[in-house]
MOPAC internal coordinates of N, CA, C and O (Angstrom, degrees):
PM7 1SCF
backbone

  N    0.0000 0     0.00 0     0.00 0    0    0    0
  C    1.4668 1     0.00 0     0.00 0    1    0    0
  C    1.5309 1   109.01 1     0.00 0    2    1    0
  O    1.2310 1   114.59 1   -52.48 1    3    2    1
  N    1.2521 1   127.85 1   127.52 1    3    2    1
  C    1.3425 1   127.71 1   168.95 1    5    3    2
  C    2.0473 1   116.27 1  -115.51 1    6    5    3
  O    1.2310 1   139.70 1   -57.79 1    7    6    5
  N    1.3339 1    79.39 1   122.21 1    7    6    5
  C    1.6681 1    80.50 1  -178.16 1    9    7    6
  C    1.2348 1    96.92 1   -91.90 1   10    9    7
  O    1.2310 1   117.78 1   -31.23 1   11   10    9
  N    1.3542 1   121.82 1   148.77 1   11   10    9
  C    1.6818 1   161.85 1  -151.59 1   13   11   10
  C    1.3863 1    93.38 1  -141.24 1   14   13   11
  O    1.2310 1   128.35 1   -56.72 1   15   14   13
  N    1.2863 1   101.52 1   123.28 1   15   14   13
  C    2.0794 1   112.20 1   152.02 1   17   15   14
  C    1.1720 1   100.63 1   -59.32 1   18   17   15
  O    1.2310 1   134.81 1   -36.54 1   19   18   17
  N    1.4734 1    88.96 1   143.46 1   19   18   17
  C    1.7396 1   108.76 1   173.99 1   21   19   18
  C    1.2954 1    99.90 1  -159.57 1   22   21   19
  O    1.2310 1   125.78 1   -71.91 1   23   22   21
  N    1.9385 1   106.50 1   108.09 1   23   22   21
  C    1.1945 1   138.57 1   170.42 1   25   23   22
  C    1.3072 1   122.83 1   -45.06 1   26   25   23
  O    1.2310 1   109.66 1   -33.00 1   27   26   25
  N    1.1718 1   136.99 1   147.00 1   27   26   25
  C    1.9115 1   144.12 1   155.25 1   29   27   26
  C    1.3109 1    72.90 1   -26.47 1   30   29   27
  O    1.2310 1   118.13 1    86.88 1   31   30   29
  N    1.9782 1   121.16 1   -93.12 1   31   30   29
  C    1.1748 1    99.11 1  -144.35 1   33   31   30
  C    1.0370 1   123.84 1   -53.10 1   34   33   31
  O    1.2310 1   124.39 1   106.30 1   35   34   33
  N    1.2249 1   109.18 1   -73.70 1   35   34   33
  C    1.4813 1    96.39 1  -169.63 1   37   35   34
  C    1.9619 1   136.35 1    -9.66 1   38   37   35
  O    1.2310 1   131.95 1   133.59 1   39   38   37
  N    1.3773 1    94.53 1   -46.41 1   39   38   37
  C    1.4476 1   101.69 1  -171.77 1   41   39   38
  C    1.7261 1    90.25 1   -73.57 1   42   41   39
  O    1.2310 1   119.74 1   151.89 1   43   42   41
  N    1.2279 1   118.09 1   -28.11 1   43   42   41
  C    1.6457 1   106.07 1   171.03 1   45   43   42
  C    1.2691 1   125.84 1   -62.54 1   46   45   43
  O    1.2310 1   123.21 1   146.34 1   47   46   45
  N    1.3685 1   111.45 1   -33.66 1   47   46   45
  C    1.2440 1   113.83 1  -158.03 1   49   47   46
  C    2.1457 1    92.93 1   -89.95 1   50   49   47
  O    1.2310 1   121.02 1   148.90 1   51   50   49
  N    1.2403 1   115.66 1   -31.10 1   51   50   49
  C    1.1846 1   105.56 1   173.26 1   53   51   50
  C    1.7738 1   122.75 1   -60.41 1   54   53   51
  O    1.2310 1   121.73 1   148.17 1   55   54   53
  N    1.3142 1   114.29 1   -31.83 1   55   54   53
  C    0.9848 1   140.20 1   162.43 1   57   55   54
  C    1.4442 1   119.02 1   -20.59 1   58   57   55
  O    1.2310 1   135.97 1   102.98 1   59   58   57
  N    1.7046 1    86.70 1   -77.02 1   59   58   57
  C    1.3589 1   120.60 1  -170.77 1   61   59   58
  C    2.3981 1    98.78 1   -63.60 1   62   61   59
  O    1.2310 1   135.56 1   128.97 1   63   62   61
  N    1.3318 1    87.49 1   -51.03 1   63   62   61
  C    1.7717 1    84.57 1   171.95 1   65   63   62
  C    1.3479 1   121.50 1   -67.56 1   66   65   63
  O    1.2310 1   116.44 1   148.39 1   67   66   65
  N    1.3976 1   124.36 1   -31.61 1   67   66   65
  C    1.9038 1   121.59 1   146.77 1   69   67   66
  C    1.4842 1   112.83 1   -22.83 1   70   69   67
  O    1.2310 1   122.32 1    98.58 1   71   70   69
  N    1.5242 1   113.16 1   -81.42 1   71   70   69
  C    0.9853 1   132.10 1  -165.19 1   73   71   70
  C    1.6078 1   111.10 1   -42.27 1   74   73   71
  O    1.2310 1   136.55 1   110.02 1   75   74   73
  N    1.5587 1    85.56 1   -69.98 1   75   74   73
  C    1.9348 1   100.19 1  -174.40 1   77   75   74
  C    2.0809 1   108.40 1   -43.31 1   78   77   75
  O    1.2310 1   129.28 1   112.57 1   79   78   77
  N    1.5658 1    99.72 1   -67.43 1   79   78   77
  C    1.2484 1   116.37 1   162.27 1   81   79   78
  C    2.1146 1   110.02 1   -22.20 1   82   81   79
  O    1.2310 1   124.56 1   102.20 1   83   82   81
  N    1.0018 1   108.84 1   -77.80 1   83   82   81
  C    1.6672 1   110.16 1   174.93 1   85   83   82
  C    1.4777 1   110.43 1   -72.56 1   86   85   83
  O    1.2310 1   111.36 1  -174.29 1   87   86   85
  N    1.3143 1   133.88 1     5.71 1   87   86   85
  C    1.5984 1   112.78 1   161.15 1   89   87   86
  C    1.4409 1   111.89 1   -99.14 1   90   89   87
  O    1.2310 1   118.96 1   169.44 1   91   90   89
  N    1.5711 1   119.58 1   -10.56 1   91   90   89
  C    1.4854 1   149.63 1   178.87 1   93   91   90
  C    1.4602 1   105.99 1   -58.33 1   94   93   91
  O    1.2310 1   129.95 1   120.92 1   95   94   93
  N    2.0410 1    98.42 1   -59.08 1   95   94   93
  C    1.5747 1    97.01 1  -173.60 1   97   95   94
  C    1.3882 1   111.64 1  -101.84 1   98   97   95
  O    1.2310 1   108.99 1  -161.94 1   99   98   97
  N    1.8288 1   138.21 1    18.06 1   99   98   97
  C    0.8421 1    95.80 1   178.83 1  101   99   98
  C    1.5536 1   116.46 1  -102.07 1  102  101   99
  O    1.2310 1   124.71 1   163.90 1  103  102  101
  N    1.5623 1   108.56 1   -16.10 1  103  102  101
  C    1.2635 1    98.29 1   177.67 1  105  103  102
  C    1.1232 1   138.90 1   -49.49 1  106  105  103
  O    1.2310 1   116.33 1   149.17 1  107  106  105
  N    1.5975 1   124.59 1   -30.83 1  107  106  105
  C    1.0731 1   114.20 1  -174.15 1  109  107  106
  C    1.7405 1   111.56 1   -92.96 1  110  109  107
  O    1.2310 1   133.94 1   164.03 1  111  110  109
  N    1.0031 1    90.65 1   -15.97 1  111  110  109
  C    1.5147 1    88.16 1   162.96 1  113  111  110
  C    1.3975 1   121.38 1   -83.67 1  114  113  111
  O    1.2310 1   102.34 1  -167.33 1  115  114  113
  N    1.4575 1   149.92 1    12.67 1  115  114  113
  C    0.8927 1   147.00 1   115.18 1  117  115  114
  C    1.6645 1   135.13 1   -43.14 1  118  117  115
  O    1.2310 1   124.24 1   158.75 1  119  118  117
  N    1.5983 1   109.46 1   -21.25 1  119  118  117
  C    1.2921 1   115.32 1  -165.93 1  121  119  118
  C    1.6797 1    80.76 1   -84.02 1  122  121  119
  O    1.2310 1   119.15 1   116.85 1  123  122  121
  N    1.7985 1   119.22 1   -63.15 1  123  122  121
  C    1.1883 1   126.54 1  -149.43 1  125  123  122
  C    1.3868 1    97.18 1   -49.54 1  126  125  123
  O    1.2310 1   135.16 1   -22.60 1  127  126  125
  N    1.5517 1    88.28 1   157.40 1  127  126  125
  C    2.0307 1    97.54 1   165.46 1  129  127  126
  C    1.6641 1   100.08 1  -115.05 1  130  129  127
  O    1.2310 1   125.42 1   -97.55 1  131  130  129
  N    1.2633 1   107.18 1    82.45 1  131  130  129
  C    1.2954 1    96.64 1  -176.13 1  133  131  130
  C    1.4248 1   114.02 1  -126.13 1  134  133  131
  O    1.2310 1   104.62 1   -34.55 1  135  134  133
  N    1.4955 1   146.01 1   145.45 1  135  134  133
  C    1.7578 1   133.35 1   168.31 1  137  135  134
  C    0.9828 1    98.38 1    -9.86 1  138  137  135
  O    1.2310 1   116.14 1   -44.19 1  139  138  137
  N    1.6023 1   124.93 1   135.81 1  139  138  137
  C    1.3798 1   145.32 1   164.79 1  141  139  138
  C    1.8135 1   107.52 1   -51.36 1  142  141  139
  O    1.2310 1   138.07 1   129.36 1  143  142  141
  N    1.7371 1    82.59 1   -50.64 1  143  142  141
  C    1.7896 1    96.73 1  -172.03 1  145  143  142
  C    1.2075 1   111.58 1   -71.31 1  146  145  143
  O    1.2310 1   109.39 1   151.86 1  147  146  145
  N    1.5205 1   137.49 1   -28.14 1  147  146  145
  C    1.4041 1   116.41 1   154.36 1  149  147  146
  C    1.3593 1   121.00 1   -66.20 1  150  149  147
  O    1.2310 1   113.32 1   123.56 1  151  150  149
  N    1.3163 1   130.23 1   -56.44 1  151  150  149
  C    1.4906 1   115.45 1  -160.50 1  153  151  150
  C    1.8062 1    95.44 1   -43.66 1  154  153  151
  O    1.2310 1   118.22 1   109.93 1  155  154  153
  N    1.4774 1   121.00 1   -70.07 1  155  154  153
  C    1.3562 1   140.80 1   172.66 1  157  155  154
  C    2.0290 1    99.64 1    -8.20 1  158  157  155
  O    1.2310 1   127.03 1   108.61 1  159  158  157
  N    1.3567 1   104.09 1   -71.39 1  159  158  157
  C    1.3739 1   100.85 1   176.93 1  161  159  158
  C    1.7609 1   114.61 1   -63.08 1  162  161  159
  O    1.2310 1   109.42 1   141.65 1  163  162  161
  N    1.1785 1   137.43 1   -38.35 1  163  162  161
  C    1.5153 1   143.77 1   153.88 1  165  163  162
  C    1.4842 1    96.89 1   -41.08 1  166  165  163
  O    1.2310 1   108.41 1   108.54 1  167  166  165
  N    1.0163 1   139.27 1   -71.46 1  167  166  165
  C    1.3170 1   130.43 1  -154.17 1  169  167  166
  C    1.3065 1   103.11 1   -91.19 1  170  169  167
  O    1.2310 1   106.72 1  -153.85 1  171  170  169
  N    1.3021 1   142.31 1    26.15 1  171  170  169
  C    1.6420 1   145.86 1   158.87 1  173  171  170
  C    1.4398 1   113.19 1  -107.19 1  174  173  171
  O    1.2310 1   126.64 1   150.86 1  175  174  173
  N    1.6742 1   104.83 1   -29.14 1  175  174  173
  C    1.4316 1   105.06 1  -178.40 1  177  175  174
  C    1.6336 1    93.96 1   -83.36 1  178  177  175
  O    1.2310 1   113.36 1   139.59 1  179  178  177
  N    1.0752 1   130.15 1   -40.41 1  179  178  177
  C    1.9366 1   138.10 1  -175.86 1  181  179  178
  C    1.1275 1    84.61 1   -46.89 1  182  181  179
  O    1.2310 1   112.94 1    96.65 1  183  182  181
  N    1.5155 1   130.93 1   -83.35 1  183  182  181
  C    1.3650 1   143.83 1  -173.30 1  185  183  182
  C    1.6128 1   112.29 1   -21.65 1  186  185  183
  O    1.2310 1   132.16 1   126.28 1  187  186  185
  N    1.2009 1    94.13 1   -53.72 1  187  186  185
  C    1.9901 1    98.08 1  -157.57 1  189  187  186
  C    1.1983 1    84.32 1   -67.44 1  190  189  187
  O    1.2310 1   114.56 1   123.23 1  191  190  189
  N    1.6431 1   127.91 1   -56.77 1  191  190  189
  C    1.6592 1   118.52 1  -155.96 1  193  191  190
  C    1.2285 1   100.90 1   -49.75 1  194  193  191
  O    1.2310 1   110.95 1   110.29 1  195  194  193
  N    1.8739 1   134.64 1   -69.71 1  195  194  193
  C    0.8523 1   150.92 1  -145.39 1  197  195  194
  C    1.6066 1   112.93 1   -53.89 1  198  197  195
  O    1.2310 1   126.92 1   132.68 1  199  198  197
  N    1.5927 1   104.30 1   -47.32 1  199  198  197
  C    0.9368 1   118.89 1   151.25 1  201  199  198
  C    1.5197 1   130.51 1   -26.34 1  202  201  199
  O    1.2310 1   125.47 1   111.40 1  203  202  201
  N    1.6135 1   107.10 1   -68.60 1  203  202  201
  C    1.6990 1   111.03 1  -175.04 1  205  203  202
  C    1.6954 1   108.32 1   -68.50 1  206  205  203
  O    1.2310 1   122.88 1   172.96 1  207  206  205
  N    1.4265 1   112.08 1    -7.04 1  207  206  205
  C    1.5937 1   100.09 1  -166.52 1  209  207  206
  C    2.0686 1    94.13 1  -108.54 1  210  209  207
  O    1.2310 1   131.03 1  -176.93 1  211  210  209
  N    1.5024 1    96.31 1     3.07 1  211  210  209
  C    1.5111 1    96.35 1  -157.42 1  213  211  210
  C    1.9443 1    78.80 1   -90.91 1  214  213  211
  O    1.2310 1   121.69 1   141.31 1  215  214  213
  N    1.4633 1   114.37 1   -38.69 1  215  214  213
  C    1.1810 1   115.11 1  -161.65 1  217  215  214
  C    1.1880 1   121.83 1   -95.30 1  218  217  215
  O    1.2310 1   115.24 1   -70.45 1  219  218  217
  N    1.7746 1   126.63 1   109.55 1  219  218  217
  C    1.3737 1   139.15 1  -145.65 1  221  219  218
  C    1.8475 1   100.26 1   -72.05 1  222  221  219
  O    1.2310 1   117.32 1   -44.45 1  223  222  221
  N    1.3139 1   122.71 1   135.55 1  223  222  221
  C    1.4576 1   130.30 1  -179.69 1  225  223  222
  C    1.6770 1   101.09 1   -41.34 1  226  225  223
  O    1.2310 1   118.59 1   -48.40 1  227  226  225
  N    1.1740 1   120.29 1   131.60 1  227  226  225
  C    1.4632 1   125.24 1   158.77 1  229  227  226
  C    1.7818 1   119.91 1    79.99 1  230  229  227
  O    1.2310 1   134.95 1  -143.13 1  231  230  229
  N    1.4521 1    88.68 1    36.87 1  231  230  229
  C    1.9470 1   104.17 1  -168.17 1  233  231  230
  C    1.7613 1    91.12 1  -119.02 1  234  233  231
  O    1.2310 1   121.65 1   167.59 1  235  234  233
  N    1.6688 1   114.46 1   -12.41 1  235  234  233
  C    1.8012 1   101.39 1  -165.81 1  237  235  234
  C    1.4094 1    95.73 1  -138.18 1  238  237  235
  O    1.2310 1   130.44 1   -29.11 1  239  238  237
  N    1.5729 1    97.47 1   150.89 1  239  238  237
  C    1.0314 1    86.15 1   178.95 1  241  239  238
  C    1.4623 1   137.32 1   -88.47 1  242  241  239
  O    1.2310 1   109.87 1   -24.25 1  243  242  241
  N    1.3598 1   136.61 1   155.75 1  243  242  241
  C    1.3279 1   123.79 1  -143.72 1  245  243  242
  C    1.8372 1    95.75 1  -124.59 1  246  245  243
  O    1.2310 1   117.20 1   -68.84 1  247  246  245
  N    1.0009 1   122.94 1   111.16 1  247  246  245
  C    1.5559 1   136.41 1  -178.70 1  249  247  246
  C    1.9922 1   114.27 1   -90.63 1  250  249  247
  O    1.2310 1   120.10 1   180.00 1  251  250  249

């Protein structure tokens, strides 16, 4: 396991890309009438990517 510093910001700024990231996908998935369990799986895979590009190399820790 190697622990990595991880700044206020940083943990802010991931924060802040959570947030943005889930106000992005939920609207329109409210309009759709579609399986709960797909949109849910669509919007975890959106999530994760957004996530890895939201989160700067060497801010988490990596196990």
């Amino acid at each position: 396991i190697t622990e990595l510093e991880t700044t206020e910001e940083d943990v802010r700024f991931v924060q802040h890309q959570v947030i943005r990231i889930a106000a992005e996908n939920v609207q329109p998935f409210k309009r759709m009438k579609m399986n709960r369990n797909v949109v849910y799986r669509v919007s975890v895979q959106r999530w994760k990517k957004s996530i890895k590009q939201a989160i700067p190399h060497g801010t988490i820790t990596a196990c």
